[in-house]
N, C-alpha and C positions, 0 to 999 in steps of 0.2 A: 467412251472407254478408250485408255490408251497400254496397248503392252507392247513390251520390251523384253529383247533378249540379246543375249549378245553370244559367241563362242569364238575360242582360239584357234588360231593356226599353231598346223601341227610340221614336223619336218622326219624324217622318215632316215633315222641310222641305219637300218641294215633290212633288206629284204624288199626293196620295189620289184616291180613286177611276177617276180618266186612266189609272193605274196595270193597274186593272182590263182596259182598251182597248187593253193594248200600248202604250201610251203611256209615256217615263221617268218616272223617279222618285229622290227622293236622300232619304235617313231615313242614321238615325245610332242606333247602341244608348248608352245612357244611361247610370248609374252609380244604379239601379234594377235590384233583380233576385228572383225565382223560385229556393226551392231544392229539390228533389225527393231523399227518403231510401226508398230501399226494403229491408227484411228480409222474410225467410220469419217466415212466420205460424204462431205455436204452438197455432193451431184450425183447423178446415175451411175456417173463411170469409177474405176478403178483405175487407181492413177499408181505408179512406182519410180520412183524419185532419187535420187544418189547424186550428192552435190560434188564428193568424193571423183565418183569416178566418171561425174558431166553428163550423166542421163536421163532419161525422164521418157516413161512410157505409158501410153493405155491398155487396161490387160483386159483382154477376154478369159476369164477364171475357168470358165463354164468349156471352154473351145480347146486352150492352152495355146493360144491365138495375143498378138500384140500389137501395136500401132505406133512404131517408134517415132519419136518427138525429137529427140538428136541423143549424138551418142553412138555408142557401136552394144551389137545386142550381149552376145557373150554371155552371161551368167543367168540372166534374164530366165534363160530355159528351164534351171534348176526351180528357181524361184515358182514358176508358173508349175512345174510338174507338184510341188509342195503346194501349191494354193490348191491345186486340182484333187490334191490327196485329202487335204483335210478342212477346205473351206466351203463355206455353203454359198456363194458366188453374191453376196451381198457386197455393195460398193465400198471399196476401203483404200484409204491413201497408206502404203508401204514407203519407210524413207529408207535408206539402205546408206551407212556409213561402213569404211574400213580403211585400218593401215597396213593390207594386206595386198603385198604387188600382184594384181590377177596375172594367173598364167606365169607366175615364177619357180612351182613347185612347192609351195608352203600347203596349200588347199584349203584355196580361197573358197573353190567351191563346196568343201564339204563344209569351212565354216559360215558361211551364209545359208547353204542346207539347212545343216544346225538351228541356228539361230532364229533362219526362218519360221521352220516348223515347231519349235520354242514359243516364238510369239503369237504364231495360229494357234497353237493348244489353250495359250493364256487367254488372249483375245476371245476366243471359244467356250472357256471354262471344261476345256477339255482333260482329266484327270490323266497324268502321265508319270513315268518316269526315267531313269536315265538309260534300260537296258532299250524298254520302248523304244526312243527316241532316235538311239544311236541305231537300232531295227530298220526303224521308217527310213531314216537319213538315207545310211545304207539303200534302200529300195531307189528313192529318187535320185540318186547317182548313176544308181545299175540301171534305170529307165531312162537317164539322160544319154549315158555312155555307153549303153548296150552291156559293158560288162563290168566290173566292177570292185576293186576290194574294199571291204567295210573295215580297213585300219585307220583311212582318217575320218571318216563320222564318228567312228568307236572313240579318237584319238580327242577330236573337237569335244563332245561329248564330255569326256569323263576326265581331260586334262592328265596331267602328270606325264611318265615315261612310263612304255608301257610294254612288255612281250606278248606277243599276239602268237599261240600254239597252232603246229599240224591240225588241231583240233578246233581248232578257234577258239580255245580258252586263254582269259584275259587275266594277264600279272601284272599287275604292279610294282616299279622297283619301288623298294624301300630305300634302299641308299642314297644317300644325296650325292648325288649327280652331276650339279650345279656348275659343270664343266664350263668354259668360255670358247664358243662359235661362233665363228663368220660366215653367212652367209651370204654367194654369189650370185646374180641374176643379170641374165642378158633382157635386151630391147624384146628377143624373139619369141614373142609365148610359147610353148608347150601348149602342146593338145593333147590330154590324157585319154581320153576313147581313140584318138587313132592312134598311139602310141603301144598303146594295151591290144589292139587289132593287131597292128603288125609284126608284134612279137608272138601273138596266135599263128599268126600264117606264115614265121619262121619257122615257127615251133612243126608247124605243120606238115611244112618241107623238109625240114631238116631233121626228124625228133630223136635221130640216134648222135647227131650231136647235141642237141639243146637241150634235151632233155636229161642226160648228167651236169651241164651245166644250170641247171635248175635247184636241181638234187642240191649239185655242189654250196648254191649260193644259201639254200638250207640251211646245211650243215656249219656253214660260215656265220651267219644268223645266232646259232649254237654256241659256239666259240663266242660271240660276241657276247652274250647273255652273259658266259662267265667273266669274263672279260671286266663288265660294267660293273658286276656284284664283287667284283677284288679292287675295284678303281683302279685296273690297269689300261692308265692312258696309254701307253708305247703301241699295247697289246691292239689296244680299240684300232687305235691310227695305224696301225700296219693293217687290221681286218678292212678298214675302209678303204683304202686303198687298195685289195685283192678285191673287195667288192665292185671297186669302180670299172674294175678290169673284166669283171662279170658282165656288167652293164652296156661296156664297149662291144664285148660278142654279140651280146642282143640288139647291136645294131641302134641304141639309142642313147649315143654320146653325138654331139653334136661337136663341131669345130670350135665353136665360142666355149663351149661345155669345159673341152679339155685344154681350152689355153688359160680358164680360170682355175681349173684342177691343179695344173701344173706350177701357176702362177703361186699358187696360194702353197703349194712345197717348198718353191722355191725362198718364196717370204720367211720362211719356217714353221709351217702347220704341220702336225706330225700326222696325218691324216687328212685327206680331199677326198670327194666324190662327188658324182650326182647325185641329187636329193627331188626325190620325186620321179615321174615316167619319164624328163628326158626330153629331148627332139626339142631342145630349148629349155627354158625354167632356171636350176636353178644350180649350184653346188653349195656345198657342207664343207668345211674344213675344222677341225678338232684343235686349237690355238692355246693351249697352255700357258705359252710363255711369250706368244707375239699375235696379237689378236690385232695391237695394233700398224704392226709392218705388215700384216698380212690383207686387213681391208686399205692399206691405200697399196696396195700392188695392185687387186683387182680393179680398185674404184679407176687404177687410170683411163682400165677401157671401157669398165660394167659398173652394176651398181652394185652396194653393199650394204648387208644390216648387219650390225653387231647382236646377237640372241643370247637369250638361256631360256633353259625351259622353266616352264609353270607348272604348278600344279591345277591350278585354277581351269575347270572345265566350263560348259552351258551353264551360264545363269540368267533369270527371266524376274519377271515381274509385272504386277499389271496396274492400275490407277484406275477409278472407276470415277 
């Protein structure tokens, strides 16, 4: 038996970390993506494979235990927390493909999450569907990271652009969107569980200032909603920019962060920010009319992908 699954990466307009707070959020899955193949293993062991991004490990399923072969471990953890959730520790070769820069802010890991426990379910004959999934995803993130928001499993999951309510109810824009992004990424990964930690223990210390600018970054969130549903760009790109300035309070703008912020204004993006928790990863810039002066300003020091979003969420399938 072989199943297959694949999910997008998603990039996060307005609401990181706030998110965490109960607070909205609006992210959109990309046209970037994670693809997860599983067979039965013709040896004892459990083997995981990614030619992609040079690894190869033996997984203890049963332990959540590995025996890395080369490679650096990184994602590995997610993968194993989803085997432990939902497999019955029978030996199986996992290959793991993406064009998803790990630790740039896109999330990588909730779409290999995804994806993964996509292909367990198939692999399994496990009956599912997309609330499920995006539920589960959700859990092994928050058990990888400690804590966790369920906007990009929700996001990988179910594709498209999305508003995520105070309440956690899920909108979809209807409007087309189809806007043209650059996005930036330094060498420096991001760490999202510590990143998400230390704006807790700001928060902590600080919570009569952080906590309106929480609020605030909300209410901005808000604004943006209407914002997207009138297709005003000016409007988006000046919110992202007061968002990015949100992000620098909480302490998780990086130096690289904001000389690609800045970079990508100066090219002519009518909006930059950080995209994602930060402490490295990635920036967003909102590019109308210069998509392409604006990825070689960044490219001279960082990297660049040119995006739009998709609607295209989890898709799987199995071969018997």
């Amino acid at each position: 038996m072989r199943a297959l699954a694949s999910a997008p990466a998603k990039t996060i307009l307005f609401g990181e970390h706030s998110v965490v707070y109960d607070e909205p959020a609006i992210a959109g899955a990309v046209n970037k993506r994670a693809y997860v193949e599983i067979t039965e293993s013709k040896t004892d062991k459990s083997i995981l494979k990614s030619y992609d991004l040079n690894f190869e490990a033996e997984l203890d399923t049963k332990h959540k235990k590995y025996n890395l072969k080369r490679g650096k471990p990184g994602i590995i953890r997610y993968i194993l927390e989803a085997l432990n959730k939902v497999h019955d520790h029978s030996p199986i070769v996992m290959k793991l493909s993406s064009n998803i820069p790990i630790g740039s802010g896109l999330g990588s890991s909730a779409a290999v999450t995804v994806a993964t426990l996509a292909a367990l379910y198939r692999f399994h004959n496990i009956r599912f569907n997309k609330k499920s999934l995006a539920h589960d995803a959700h859990m092994v993130e928050q058990a990888v990271q400690g804590i966790a928001s369920p906007l990009d499993t929700l996001v990988s999951t179910y594709g498209g652009l999305v508003y995520l309510s105070r309440n956690k109810k899920v909108e979809h824009f209807k409007v087309n969107f189809n806007a043209p992004f650059v996005v930036g990424y330094t060498n420096k990964h991001g760490n999202t569980g510590k990143m998400v930690k230390d704006v807790r223990l700001l928060k902590n210390r600080n919570p009569k200032i952080i906590n309106p600018v929480i609020s605030a970054m909300g209410q901005l969130t808000n604004y943006a909603k209407q914002a997207i549903l009138k297709r005003d760009f000016d409007k988006i790109g000046e919110l992202m920019n007061l968002n990015h300035g949100f992000l620098d309070v909480l302490g998780v703008n990086t130096l690289e962060l904001s000389r690609m912020v800045y970079t990508a204004r100066e090219c002519g993006a009518i909006g930059s920010k950080i995209t994602g928790a930060g402490g490295g990863g990635s920036i967003i810039a909102l590019c109308p009319n210069s998509v392409d002066e604006v990825a070689r300003g960044i490219a001279a020091e960082d990297n660049v992908l040119k995006i739009r979003f998709t609607r295209k969420g989890v898709s799987s399938r199995v071969y018997k």
